[in-house]
N, C-alpha and C positions, 0 to 999 in steps of 0.2 A: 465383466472384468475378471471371472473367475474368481480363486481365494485373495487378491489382492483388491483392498479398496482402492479409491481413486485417493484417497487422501495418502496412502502408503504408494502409491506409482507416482503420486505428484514429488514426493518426498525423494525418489529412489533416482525420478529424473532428477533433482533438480544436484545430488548429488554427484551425479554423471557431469552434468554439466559443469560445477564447481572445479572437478577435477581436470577436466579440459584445459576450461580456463587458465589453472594454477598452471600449464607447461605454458600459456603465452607471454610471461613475463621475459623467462629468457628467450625466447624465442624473438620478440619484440625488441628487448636492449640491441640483440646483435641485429637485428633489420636496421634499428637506428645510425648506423655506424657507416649504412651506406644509401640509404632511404632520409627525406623530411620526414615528420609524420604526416604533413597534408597528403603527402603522394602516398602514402605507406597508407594511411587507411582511406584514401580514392583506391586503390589499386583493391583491396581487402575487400572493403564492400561493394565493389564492381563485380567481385569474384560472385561474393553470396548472391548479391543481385540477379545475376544473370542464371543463378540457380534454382531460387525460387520465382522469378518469374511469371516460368508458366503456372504458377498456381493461384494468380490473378486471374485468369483466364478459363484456369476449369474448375473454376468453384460450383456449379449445380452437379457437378458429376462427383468430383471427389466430397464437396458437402454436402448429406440429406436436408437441407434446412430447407423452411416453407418459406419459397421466392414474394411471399407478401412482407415479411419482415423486412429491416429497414438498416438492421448490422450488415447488408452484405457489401462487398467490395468495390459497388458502384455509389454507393450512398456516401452522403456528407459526414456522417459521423464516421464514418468506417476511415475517412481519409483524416478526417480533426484527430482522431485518436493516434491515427498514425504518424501523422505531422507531429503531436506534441510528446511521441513515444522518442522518436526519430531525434527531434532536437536535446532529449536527456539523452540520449545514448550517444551523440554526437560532440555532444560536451564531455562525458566520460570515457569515452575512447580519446580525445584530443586532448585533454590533461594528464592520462595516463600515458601514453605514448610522449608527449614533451618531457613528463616527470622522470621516464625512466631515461633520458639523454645524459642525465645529473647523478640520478641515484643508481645506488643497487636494486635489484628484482631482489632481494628478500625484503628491503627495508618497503618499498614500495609497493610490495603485500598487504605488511601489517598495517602502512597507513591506509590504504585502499579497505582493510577489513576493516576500519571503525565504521564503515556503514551498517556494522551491528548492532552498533549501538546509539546511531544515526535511527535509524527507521522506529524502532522504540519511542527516543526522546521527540522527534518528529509531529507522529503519532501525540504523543503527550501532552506538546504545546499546542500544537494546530487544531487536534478535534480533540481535548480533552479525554480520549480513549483512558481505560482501566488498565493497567499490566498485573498480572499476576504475580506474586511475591519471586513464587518460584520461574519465572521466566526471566524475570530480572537479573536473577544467581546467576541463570544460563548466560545472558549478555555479559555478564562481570566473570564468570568464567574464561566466555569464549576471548575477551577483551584482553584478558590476562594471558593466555594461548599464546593468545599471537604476538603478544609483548613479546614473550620469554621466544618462539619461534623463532620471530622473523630480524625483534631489534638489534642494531649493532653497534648503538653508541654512538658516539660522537658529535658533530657539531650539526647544526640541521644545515642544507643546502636547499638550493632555487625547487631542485627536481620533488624535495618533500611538499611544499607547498602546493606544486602542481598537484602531487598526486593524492593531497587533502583535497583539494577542487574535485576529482577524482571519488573519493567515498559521499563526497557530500551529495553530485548531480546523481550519482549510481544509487544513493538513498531515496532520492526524486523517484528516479526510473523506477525501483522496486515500488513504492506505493505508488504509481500511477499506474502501473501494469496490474495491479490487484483488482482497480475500478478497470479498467479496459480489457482483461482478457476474456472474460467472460461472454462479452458484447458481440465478440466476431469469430469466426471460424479461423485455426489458429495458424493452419499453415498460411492463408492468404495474409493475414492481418503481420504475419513474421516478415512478409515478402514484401510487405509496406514499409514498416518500419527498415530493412534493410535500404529499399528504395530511397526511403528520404536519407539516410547518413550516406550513402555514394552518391547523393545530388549535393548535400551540405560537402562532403569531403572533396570533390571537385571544385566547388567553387570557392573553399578556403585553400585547394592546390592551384587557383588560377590565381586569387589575390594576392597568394605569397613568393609569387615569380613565375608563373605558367606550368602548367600538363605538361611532364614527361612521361618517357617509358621506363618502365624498371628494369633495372642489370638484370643479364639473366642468373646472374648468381643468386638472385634472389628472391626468384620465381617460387622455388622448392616454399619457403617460409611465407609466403603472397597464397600460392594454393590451401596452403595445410589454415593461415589462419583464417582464408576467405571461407573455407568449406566448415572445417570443423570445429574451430573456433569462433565461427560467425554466425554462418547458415545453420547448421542444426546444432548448438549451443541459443541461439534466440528462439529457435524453433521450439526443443523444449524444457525451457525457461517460460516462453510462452502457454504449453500446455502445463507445465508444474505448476505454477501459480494459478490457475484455475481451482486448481485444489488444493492450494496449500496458501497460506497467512502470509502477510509480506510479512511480521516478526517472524515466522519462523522459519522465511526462507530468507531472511538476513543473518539467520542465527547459524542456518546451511552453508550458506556461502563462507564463513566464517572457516570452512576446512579450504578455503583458497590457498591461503599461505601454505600448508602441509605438503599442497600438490608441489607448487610455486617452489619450497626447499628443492623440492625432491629432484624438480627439472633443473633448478639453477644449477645443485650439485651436477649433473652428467652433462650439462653443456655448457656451463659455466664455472664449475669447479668452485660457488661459492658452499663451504661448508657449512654444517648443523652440527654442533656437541651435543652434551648431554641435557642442556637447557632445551634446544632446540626439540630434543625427542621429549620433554619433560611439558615446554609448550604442547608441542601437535596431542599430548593426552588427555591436556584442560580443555583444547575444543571438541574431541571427541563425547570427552564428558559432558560439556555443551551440551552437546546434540542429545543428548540421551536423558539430561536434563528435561531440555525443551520440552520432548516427546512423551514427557511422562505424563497418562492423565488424571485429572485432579476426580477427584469423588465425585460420585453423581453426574460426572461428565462421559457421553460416550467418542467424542471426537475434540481435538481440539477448540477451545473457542475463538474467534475469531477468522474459521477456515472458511475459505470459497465454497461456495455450495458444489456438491458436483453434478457434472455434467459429463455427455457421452463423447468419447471419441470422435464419433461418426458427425458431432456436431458440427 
């Protein structure tokens, strides 16, 4: 990996990715305006779909892994993990997409980002996990960011709830991707999980009044989020979380909202003052919290062991 660890490339991707993400908020509210969501993510993860695909199919070639092992892409776990990656992400893409019909894309950032501090308290209840004092800062930090970022007051509406439904299954999805990345070779395993949300999202667009085709006015925002806001943002999300901790790739994502101002200002004209640049600097600091290591420690604790690319 040259001078970069894998726990510094997990980090680097998964920041790429966050940033991605942050421009699909506006981009999504205005699909909403002439799209369902059932159709709008069938039509999305058809795209990703049909783009990872082939790499169900040439997994011995594109992965070195020994064909006696039992993660590869014919095997039952390979499929359970996918089915049950599939169904959190089909839940968080369906609540956020409904949420943003009601809300603004800033405010439905910052609720979306409490799965900061979701994965943490999670963690805490469920397996009794330790946090660290100072990671904790980071979460009340990053928390506070996106307060001052994204909120805008007022009275809560239908589209907030939704998009609390939203942080909560997206907190699922990051700790269940922690146990399952590791298990399978990541481009195949990405191609799965897309699979199952364009089989879920079709047959929530057949229930909710049948399959259409999309305007073509809408093609342009169908490609962009099918590709690069689906296919290679779960791609690598996928490989980041191999080596990086779901707290401190919830504490990452946490620079969602900063991207999400930044797009909503140039295609939405919703503005950021001086609070809003004042947030994006407490998540910055977040991050750099997070990343600090404690004595006697050479890597974060809690981080995915690493593993090769080539896996």
């Amino acid at each position: 990996m040259g001078g970069m660890s894998r726990h510094a490339l997990g980090l680097v991707l998964l920041i790429f990715v966050t940033a991605i993400w942050g421009s699909t908020f506006a981009i999504v509210k205005s699909a909403t305006e002439t799209l369902s969501p059932a159709t709008l993510i069938a039509w999305r993860f058809t795209i990703a779909a049909l783009v990872l695909l082939p790499f169900l199919f040439s997994w011995p070639r594109v992965f070195r892994r020994d064909r006696r092992r039992t993660d590869t892409p014919k095997s039952a776990l390979f499929w359970k993990d996918g089915l049950l990656l599939g169904s959190w992400l089909i839940i968080g893409y369906a609540t956020q997409t409904i949420g943003l019909q009601t809300t603004s894309a800033n405010r439905a950032a910052f609720i979306t980002g409490l799965n900061v501090v979701m994965v943490p308290l999670w963690l805490a209840i469920t397996a009794g996990a330790p946090l660290r004092l100072r990671l904790w800062g980071a979460v009340v930090l990053a928390l506070l960011g996106i307060g001052l970022l994204s909120w805008e007051g007022g009275a809560l509406v239908i589209g907030d709830l939704w998009a609390f439904g939203c942080a909560l299954s997206y907190a699922g999805y990051i700790l269940a991707l922690e146990k399952a990345a590791p298990r399978h070779p990541p481009l195949a395993f990405t191609a799965a999980q897309v699979i199952v949300v364009a089989l879920f999202g079709w047959l929530w667009a057949l229930l909710a009044g049948g399959v259409s085709l999309a305007p073509a006015s809408t093609w342009g925002a169908l490609i962009y989020l099918g590709l690069a806001a689906t296919a290679v943002t779960t791609l690598l999300q996928t490989l980041g979380q191999r080596w990086v901790s779901a707290t401190e790739a919830a504490i990452i994502y946490a620079l969602e909202p900063v991207a999400a101002s930044i797009f909503s200002f140039f295609l939405l004209r919703e503005t950021v003052g001086a609070r809003g640049f004042a947030g994006g600097a407490l998540v910055v600091a977040a991050m750099i919290l997070s990343q600090l290591p404690e004595r006697g420690r050479k890597s974060p604790p809690g981080a995915v062991g690493e593993r090769g690319l080539a896996e």
